[in-house]
N, C-alpha and C positions, 0 to 999 in steps of 0.2 A: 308394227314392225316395218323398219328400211327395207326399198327394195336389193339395197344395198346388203344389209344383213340376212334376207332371205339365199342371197344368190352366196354369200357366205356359207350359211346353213346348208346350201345343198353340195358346197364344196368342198367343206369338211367331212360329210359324210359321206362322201365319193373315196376324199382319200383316205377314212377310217375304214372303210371296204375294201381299198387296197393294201394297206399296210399295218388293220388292226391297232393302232395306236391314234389319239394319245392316251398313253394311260393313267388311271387313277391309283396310287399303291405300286404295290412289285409286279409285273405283269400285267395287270389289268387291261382290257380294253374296256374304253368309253362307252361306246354303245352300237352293239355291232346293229348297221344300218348301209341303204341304199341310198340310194338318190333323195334328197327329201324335194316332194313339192311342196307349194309354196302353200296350200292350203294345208299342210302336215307340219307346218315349218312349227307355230307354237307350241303345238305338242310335242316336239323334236326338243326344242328349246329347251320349257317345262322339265322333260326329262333329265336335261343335261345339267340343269343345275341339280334338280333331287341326287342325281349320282354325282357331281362332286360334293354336296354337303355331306352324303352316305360315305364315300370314301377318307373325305379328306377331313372330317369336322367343324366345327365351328370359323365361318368365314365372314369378312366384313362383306357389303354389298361390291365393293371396288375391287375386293381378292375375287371373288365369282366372277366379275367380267372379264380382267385381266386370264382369269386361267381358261373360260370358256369360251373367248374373243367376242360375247356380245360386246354389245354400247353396255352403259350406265346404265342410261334411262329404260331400255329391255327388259334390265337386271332388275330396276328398281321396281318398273310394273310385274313382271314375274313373281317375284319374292313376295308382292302386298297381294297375289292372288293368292299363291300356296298358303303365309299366313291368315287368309281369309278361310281357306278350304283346311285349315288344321294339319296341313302336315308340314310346317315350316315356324319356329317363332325365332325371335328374337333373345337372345342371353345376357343381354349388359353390355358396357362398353369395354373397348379393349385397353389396357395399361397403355395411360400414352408416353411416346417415345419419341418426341419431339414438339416443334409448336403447330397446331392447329387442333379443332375439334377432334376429341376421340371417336374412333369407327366404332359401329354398333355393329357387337357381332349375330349372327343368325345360322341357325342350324336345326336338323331334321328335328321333327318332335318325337327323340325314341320312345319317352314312355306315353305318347297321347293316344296311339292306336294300339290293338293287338292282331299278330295275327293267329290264327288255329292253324298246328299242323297234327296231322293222322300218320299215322305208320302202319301198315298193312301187313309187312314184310315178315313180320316172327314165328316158328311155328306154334309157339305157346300162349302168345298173347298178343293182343293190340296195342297199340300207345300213342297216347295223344297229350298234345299239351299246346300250352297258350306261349303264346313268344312275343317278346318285344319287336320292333322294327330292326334290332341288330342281331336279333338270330336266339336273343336272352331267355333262358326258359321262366317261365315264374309260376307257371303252374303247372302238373303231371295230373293225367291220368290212365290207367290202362283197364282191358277186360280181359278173359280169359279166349281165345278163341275157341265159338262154340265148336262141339265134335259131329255136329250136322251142317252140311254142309248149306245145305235151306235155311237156316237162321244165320249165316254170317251178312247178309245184306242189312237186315235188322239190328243186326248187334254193329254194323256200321254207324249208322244213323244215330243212334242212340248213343253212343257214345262220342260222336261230333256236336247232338243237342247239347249233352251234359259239358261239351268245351265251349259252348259259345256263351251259355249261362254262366260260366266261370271265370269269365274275361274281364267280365269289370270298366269296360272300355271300349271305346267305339272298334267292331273288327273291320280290318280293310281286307281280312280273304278267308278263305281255309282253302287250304292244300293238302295233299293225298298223294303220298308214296305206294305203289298196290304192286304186289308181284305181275306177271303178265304182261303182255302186248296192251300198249292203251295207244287208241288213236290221237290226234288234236283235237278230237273237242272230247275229249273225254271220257270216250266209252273203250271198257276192259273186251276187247275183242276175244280176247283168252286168256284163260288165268286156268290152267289144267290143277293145280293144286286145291286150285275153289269150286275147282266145276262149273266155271264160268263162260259164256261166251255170250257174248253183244251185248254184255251189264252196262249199260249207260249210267255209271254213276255220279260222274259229276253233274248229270240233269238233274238224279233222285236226288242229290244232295242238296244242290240250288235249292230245289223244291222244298225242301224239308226246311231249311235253314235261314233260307230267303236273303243269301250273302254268297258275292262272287266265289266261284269252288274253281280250283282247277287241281286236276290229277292225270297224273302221270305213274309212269313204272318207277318203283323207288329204287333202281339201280339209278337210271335218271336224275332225279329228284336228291339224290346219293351226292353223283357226282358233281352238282352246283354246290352245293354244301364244301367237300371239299375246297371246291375253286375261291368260291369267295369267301368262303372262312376259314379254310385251312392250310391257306398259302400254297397252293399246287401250281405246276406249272401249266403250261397253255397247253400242251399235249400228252396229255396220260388215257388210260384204261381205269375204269373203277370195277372191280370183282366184288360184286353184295349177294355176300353167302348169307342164307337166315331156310326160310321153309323150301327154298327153291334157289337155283344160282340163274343168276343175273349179271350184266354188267354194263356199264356205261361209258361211251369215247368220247373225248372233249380234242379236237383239233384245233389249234390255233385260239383257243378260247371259246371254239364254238361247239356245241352243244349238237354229236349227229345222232339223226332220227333213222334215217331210212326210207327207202321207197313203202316199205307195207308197213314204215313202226317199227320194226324189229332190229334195227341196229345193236349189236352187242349180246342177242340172248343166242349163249352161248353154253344153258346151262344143256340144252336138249343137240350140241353136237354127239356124235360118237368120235370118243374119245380110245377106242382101242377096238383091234379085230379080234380078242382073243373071249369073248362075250362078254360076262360081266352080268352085276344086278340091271332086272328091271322097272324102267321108270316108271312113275306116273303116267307117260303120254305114252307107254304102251312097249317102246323101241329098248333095245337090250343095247347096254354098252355106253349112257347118255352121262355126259360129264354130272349130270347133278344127280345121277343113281350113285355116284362116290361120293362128290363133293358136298351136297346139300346137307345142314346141321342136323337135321334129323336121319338121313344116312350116315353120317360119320358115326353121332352116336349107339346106332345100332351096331356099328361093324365095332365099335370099341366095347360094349358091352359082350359083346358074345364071348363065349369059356374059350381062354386058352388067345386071347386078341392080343398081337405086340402088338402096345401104342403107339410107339414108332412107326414098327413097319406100317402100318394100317397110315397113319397120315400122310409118311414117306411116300405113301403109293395114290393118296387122293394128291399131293403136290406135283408129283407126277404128272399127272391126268391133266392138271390145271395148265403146265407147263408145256404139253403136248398143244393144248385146246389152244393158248395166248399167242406161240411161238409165229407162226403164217400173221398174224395180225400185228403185233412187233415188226416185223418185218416188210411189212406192207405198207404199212403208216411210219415207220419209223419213231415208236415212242418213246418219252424219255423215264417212263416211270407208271407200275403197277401199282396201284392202292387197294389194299385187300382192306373189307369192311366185313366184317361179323362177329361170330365167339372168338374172342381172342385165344381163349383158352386151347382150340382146335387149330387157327390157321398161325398164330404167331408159331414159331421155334419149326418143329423137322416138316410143316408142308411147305411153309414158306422158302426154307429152305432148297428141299428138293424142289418146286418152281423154277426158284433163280437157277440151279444145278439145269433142269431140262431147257431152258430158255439158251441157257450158253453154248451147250451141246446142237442145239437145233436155227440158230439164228447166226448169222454174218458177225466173228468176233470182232472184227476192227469198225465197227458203227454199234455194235448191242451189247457188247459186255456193259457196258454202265450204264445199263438201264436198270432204274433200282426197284426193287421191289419191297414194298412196306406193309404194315399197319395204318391205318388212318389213328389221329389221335383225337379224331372227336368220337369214339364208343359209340353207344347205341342209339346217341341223341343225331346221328348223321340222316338220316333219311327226316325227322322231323325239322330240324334249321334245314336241308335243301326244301321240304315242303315251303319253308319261309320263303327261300331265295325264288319259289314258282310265284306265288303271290306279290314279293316285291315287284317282281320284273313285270310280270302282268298288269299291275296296278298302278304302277308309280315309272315305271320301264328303269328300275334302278336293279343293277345285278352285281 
């Protein structure tokens, strides 16, 4: 590499830090980054083509330099390393459309790697499945989750072996949506549903599996999902109701954590003075003593439940908890992720109703509040989007 193109590389990424742009697709940012030094620069590089070939598709070597401002020759050593290391080949030539040699196009190898994603998040079952590099499922599997709380680390592992045996294919990760507080490198700090604190499980899992792990809270893990496969904008909230509520903030495209990890759990606020069920973590009053799938469905089962009112009043609660945080970040949009069955129609509703009531009308009334329309496969494609971005730094 030019010193020329080094000093490049570290000024693009100075003003991708300033201005999140340029982007790949509808919003996208390239690749949120700092300064790059100059012994970072190829990996920088490296990266920047994987995520335009991931975004944009099949490209000749001359469309990648044009769009990423390397040289040619960068481009052309780049490209003969990635198709060295398998995640890049070559497609044929392209239809030619004037005179000279046809360009030979090149693009990600989606079916050469797989990756494994885990789903933690359900209160009924686990789920797991094998993914293409575009997020594509092609194989399922799920367990039942055990009713001991001491066999759930077990019944993990064992059902991440049974995915990697199932893959068929070289894996480049496994990822891990898990209710709970998880630090950076991967230990479940707490997970009060699991009885969990300081589980280190993406080490047990490396260990077991002998293949890059990374896990995160699958509100988290949720909300990249969204972003890169479901067309979100750069500033939303993600709400992943399943055994426990959770939720995940993406600002500007960025992905916030938190000084302790705890950004967005929201499920253990108190949501009302007037008391209320009590949680798991012990405190009376906790958005996820209404909100959480297995609380809803208790309060609807019981003699004499309006389904309505009963949801009307966990939308409520929702709407109560979101309102200050709307407000604060100024978002453009709520994504509710669970049973449809539960949060689509009157809680969704009553949310948007409490949100308008409680938030500045002339900047929040159209802030939208939805459904995700990726179902229950969201927390396994974001497990994708941890491992692409970790492994390849494409997101």
């Amino acid at each position: 590499m030019t010193g020329t193109e080094t000093q490049r590389a570290s000024a693009e990424a100075a003003d991708r830090t300033r201005s999140f742009g340029p982007s790949f697709g509808p919003g996208r940012a390239l690749r949120s980054a700092t300064k790059v030094l100059p012994e970072h620069a190829r990996a920088h590089n490296r990266s920047l083509v994987l995520q335009t070939l991931f975004h944009q598709g099949a490209m000749s070597r001359a469309d990648i330099s044009r769009e990423t401002g390397l040289t040619r020759v960068t481009i052309s050593d780049l490209i003969a390393e990635l198709i060295d290391d398998g995640y890049v080949v070559e497609r044929g030539v392209r239809e030619a459309s004037g005179p000279g040699k046809p360009a030979i196009l090149v693009d990600l190898d989606r079916e050469g790697h797989r990756i494994i994603g885990v789903d933690l998040s359900r209160s009924d079952r686990f789920l797991g499945a094998v993914l293409t590099l575009d997020g594509e499922i092609v194989a399922r599997h799920e367990v039942p989750v055990p009713p001991d709380s001491a066999d759930i680390l077990d019944t993990v592992v064992r059902l991440t072996r049974d995915l990697v045996a199932d893959a068929h294919a070289p894996v480049l990760g496994v990822g891990v949506g898990t209710p709970g507080i998880v630090d950076a490198h991967g230990t479940v700090l707490t997970a009060p549903n699991f009885g969990w604190t300081d589980v280190d499980l993406e080490a047990t899992l490396r260990r077991e599996v002998e293949l890059p792990v990374l896990v995160a809270n699958d509100a988290n893990a949720a909300v990249l999902a969204e972003y890169t496969f479901g067309g979100a904008g750069d500033d939303l909230m993600l709400v992943r109701v399943g055994r426990g509520v959770g939720s995940a903030l993406l600002l500007a495209g960025q992905p916030m954590l938190g000084s302790h990890f705890a950004a967005g759990e929201i499920g253990h606020v108190t949501v009302g003075t007037d008391g209320g069920p009590t949680c798991a973590c012990g405190k009376v009053g906790c958005l996820e003593a209404w909100l959480s799938a297995p609380s809803l469905e208790r309060a609807l089962a019981e003699d004499g439940a309006d389904a309505r009112a009963v949801l009307h009043d966990a939308g409520e609660r929702l709407g109560i908890a979101v309102a200050p945080i709307v407000g604060a970040l100024d978002l453009s949009e709520i994504v509710l992720s669970g049973p449809e069955e539960l949060l689509d129609g009157p809680l969704a509703e009553a949310t948007v109703e409490t949100l308008r009531t409680r938030t500045l009308a002339a900047f929040h009334d159209s802030v939208q509040v939805r459904m995700t329309a990726q179902g229950e496969d969201i927390v396994l494609r974001g497990a994708a989007v941890m491992v692409l971005s970790g492994q390849l730094g494409v997101s």
